[in-house]
C-alpha atoms as an extended CHARMM CRD file, in Angstrom:
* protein
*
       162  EXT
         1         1  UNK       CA              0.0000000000        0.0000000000        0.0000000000  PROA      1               0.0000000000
         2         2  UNK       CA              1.3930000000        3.4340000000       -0.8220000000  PROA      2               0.0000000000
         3         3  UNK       CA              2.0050000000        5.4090000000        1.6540000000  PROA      3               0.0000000000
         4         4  UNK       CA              0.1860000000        8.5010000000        1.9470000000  PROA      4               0.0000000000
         5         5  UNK       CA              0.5580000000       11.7990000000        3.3400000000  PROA      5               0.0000000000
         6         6  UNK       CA             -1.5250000000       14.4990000000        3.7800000000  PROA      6               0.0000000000
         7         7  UNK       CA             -0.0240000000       18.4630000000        3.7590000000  PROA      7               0.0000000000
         8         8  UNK       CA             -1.5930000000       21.5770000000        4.1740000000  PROA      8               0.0000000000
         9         9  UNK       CA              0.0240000000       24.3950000000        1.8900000000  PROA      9               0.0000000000
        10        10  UNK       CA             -0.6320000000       27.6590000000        1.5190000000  PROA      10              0.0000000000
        11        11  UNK       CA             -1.1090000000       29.6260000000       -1.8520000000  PROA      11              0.0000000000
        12        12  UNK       CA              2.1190000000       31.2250000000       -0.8010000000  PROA      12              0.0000000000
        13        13  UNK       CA              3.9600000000       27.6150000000        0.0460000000  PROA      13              0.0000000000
        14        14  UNK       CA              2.2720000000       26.6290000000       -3.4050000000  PROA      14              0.0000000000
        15        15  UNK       CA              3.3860000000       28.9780000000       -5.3280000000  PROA      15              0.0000000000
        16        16  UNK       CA              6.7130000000       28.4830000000       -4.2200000000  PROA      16              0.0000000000
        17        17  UNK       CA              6.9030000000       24.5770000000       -4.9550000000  PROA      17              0.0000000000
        18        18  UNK       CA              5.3980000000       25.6710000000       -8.0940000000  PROA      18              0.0000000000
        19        19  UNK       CA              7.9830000000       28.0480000000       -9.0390000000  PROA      19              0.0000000000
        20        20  UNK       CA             10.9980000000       25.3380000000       -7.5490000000  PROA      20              0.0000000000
        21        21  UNK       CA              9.5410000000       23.0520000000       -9.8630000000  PROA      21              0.0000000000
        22        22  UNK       CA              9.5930000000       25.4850000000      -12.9190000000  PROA      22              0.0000000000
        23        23  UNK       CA             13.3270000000       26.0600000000      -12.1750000000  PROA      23              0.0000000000
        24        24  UNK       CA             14.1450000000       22.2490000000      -11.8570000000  PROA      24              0.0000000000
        25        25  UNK       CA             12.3200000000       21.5190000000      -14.9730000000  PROA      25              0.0000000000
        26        26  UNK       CA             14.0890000000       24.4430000000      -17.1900000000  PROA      26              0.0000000000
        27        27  UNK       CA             17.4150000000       22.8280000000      -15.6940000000  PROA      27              0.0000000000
        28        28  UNK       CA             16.5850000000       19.7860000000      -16.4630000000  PROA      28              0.0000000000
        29        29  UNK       CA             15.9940000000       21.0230000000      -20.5640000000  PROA      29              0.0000000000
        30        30  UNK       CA             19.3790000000       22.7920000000      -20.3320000000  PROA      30              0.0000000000
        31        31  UNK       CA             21.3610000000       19.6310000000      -19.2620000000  PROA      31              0.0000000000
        32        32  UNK       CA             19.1790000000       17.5400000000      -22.0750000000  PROA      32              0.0000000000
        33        33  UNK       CA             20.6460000000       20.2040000000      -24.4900000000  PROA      33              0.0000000000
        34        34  UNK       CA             23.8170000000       20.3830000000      -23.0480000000  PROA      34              0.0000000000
        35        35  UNK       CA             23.9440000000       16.2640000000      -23.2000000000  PROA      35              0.0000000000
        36        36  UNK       CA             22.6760000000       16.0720000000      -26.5870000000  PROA      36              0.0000000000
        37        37  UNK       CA             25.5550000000       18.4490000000      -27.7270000000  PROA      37              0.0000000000
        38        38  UNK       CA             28.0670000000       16.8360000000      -26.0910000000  PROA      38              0.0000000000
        39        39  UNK       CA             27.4190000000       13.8510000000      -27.8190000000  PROA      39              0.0000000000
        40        40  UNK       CA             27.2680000000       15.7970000000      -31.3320000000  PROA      40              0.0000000000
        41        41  UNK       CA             31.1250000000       16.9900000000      -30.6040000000  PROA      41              0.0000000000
        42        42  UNK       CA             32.2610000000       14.1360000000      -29.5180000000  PROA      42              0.0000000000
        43        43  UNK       CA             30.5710000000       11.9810000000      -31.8680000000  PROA      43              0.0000000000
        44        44  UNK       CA             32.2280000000       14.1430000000      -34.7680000000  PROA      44              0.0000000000
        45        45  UNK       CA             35.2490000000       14.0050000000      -33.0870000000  PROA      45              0.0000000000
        46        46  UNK       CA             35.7300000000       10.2150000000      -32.9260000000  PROA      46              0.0000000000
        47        47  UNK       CA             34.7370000000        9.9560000000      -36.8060000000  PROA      47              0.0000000000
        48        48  UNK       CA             37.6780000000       11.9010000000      -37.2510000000  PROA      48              0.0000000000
        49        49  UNK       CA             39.6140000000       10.1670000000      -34.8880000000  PROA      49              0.0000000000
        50        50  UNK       CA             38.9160000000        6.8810000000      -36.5920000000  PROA      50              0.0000000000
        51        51  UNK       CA             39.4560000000        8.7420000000      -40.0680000000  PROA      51              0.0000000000
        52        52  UNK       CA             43.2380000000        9.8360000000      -39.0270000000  PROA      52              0.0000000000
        53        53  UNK       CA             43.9190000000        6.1300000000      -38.1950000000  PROA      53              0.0000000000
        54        54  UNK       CA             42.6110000000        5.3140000000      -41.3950000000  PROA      54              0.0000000000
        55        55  UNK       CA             45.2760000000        7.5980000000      -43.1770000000  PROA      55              0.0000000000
        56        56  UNK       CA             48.1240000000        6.2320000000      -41.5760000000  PROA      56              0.0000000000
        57        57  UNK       CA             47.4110000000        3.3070000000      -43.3900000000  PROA      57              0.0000000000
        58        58  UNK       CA             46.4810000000        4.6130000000      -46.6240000000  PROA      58              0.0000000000
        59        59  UNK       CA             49.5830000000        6.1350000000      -48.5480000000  PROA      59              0.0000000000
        60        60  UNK       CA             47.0070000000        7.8010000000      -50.9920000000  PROA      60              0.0000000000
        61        61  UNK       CA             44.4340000000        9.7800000000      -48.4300000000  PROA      61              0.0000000000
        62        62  UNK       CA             44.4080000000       13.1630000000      -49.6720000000  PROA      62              0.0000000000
        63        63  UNK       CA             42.8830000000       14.6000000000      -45.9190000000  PROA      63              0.0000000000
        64        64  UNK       CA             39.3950000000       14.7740000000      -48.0840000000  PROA      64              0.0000000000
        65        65  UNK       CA             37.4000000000       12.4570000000      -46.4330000000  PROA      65              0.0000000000
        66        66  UNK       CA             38.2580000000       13.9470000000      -42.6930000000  PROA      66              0.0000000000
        67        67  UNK       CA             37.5800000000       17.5930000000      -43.9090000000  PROA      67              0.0000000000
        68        68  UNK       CA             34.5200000000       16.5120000000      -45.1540000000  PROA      68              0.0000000000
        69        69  UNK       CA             33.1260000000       15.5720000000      -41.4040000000  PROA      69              0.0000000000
        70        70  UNK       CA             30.5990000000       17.8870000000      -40.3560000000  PROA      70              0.0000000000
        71        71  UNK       CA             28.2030000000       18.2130000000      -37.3580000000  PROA      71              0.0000000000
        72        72  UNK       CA             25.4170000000       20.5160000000      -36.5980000000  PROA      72              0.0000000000
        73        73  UNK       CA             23.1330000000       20.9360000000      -33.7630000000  PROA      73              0.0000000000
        74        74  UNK       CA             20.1850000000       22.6040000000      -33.5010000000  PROA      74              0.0000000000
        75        75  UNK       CA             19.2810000000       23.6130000000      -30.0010000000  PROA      75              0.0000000000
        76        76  UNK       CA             15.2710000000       24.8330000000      -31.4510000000  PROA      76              0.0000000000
        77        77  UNK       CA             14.8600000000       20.7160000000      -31.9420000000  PROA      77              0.0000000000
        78        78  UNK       CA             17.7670000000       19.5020000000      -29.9510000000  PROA      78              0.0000000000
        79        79  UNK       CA             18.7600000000       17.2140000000      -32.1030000000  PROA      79              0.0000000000
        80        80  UNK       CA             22.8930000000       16.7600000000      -33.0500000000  PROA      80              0.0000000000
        81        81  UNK       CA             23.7270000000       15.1090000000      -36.2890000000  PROA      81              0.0000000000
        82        82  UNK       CA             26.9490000000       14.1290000000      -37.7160000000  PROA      82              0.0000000000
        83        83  UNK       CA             27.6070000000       13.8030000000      -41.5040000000  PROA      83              0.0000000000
        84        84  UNK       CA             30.7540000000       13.0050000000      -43.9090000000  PROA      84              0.0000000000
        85        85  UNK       CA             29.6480000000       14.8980000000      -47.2300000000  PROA      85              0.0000000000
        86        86  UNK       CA             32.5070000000       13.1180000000      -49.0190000000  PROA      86              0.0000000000
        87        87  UNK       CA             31.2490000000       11.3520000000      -52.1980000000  PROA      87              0.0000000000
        88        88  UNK       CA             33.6480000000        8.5990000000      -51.4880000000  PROA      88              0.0000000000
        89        89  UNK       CA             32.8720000000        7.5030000000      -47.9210000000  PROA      89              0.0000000000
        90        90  UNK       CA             30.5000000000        5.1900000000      -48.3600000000  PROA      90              0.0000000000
        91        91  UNK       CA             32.9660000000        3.2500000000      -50.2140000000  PROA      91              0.0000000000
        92        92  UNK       CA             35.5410000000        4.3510000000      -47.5240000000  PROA      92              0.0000000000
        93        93  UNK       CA             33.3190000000        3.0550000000      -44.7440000000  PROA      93              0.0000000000
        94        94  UNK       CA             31.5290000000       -0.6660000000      -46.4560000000  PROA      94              0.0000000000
        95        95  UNK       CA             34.4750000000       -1.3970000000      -48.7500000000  PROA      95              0.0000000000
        96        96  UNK       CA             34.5700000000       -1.9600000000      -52.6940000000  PROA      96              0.0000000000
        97        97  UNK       CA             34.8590000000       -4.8700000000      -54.8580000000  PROA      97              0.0000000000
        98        98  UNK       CA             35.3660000000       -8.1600000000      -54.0350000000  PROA      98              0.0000000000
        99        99  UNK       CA             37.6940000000       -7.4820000000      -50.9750000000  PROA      99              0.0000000000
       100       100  UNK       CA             34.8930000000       -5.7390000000      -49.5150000000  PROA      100             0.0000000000
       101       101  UNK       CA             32.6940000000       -8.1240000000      -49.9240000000  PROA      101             0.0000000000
       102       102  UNK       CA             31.4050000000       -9.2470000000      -46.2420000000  PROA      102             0.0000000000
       103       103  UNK       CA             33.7430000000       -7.0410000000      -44.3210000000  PROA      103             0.0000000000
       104       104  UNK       CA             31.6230000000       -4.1100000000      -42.5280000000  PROA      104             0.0000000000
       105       105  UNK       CA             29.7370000000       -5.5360000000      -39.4880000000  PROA      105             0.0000000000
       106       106  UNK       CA             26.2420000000       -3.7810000000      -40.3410000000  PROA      106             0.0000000000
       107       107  UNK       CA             26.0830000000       -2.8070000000      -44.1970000000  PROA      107             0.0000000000
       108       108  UNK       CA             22.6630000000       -1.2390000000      -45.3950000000  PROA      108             0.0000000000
       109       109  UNK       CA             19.8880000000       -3.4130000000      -47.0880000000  PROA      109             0.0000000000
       110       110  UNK       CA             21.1330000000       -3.3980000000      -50.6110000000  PROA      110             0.0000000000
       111       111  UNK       CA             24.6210000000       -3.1500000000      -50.5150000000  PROA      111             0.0000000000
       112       112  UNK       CA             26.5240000000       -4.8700000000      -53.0730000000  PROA      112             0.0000000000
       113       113  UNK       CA             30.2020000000       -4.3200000000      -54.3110000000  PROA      113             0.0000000000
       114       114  UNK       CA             31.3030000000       -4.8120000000      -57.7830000000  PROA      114             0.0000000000
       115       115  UNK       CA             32.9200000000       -8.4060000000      -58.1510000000  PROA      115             0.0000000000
       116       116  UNK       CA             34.9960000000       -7.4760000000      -60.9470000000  PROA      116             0.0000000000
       117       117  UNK       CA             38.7910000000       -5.6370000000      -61.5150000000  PROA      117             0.0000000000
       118       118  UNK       CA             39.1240000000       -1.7370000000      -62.4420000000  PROA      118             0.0000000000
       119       119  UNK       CA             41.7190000000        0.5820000000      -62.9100000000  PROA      119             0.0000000000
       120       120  UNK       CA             42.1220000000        4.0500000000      -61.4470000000  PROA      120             0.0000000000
       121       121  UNK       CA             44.6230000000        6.9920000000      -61.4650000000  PROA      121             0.0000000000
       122       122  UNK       CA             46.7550000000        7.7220000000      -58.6640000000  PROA      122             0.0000000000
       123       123  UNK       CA             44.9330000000       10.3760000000      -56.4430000000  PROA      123             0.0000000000
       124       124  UNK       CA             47.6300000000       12.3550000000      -56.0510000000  PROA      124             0.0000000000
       125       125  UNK       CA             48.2280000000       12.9930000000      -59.9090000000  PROA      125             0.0000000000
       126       126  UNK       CA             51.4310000000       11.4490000000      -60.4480000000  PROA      126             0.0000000000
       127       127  UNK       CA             49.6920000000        9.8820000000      -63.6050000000  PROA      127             0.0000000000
       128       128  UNK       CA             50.3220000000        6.3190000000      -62.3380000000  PROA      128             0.0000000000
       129       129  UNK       CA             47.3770000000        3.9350000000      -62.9670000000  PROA      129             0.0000000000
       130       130  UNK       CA             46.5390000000        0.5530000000      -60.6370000000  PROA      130             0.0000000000
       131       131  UNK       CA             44.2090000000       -2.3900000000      -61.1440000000  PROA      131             0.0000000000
       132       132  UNK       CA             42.7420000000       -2.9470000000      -58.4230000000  PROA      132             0.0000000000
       133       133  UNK       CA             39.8140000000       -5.8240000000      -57.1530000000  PROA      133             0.0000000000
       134       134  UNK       CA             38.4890000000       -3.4090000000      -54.1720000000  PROA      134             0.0000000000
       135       135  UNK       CA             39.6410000000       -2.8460000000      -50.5020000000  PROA      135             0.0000000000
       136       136  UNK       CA             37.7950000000       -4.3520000000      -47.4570000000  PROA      136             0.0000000000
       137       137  UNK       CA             35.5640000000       -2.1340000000      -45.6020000000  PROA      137             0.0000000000
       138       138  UNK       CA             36.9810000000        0.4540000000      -43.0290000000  PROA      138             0.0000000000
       139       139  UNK       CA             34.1330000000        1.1050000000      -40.9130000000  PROA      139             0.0000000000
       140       140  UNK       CA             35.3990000000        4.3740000000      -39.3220000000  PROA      140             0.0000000000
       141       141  UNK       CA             31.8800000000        6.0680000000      -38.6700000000  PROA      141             0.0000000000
       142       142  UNK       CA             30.2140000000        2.4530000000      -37.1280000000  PROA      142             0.0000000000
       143       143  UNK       CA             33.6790000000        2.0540000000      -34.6160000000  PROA      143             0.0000000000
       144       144  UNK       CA             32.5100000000        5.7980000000      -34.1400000000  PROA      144             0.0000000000
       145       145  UNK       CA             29.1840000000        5.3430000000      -33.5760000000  PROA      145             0.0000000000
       146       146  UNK       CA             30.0790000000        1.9570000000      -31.0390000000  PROA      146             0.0000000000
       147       147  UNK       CA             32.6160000000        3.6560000000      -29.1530000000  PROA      147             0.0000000000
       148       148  UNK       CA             30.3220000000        7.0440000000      -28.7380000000  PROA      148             0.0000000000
       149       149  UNK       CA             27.7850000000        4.1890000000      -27.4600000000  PROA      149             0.0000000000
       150       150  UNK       CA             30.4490000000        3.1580000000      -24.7080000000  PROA      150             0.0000000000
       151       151  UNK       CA             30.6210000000        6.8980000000      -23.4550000000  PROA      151             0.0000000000
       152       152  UNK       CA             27.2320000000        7.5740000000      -23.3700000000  PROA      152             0.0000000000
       153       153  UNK       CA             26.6570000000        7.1060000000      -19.9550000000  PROA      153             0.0000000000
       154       154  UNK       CA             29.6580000000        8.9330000000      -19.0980000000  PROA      154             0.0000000000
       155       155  UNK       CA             28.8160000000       11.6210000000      -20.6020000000  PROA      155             0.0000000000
       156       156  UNK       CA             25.4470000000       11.4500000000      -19.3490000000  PROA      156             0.0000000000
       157       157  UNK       CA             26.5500000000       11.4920000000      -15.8780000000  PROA      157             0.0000000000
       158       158  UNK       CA             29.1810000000       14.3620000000      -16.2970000000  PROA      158             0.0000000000
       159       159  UNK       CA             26.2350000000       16.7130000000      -17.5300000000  PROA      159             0.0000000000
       160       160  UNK       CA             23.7020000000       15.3400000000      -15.1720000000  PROA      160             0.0000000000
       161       161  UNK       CA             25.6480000000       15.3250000000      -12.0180000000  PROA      161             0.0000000000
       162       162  UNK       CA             26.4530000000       18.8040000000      -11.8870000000  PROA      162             0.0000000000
């Protein structure tokens, strides 16, 4: 059984929970904004993270794919997104051909890689050509997306705790 008590307030005493509660609520909204920021910039932050590993690999990243990270957040909606606008990071992130075949943990519906050889230009425009049969996915935005996972609740608490 619940336990119940009963309290007398006054309009005074009323309007003074009232008014507590209106200050705990609109505190409340700025730490869910604040949290929901902190997760855009860090988010964005470990995309590029996992981007820079990537090009210590790769002898032919030109630095376009981590300038092209973005993120945005829009404190009307509260709602953070983060976005690579590069026209190659799909292929960047689920792999080409037939070495990418099968290697990204969560490809989207639909996803197929060409099975056959092509040829491309060096980057870089040293006018050197390669064959090439595709390059296993490097899934720098889902390792993102896992690791910002792991420090949600971190995060959380930091904002929430103050």
């Amino acid at each position: 059984m619940p336990n119940i008590r009963t309290v007398n307030l006054s309009t005074t005493e009323l309007n003074s929970v009232i008014a507590d509660l209106k200050l705990s609520l609109n505190d409340l909204k700025q730490k869910n904004m604040e949290f929901v920021q902190r997760m855009t910039d860090r988010g964005k932050a470990l995309v590029e993270e996992n981007i820079m590993e990537l090009g210590k690999i790769n002898a032919f990243s030109t630095g376009e794919l981590f300038n092209s990270v973005i993120s945005v957040y829009d404190a009307t909606s509260n709602v953070g997104i983060v976005e690579v606008t590069s026209e190659h990071a799909k292929f960047v992130e689920y792999g080409t051909g037939v070495q990418g075949t099968g290697t990204h943990p969560d490809p989207p519906a639909g996803w197929s890689n060409r099975q056959t050889p092509w040829i491309y230009e060096n980057p870089k425009g040293s006018k050197q050509w390669f064959i090439t049969d595709g390059e296993p996915a490097a899934p720098f935005f889902y390792n993102a997306r896992n690791e910002l996972e792991d420090e949600k609740l971190r995060i959380a608490k930091e904002v929430f705790r103050k």
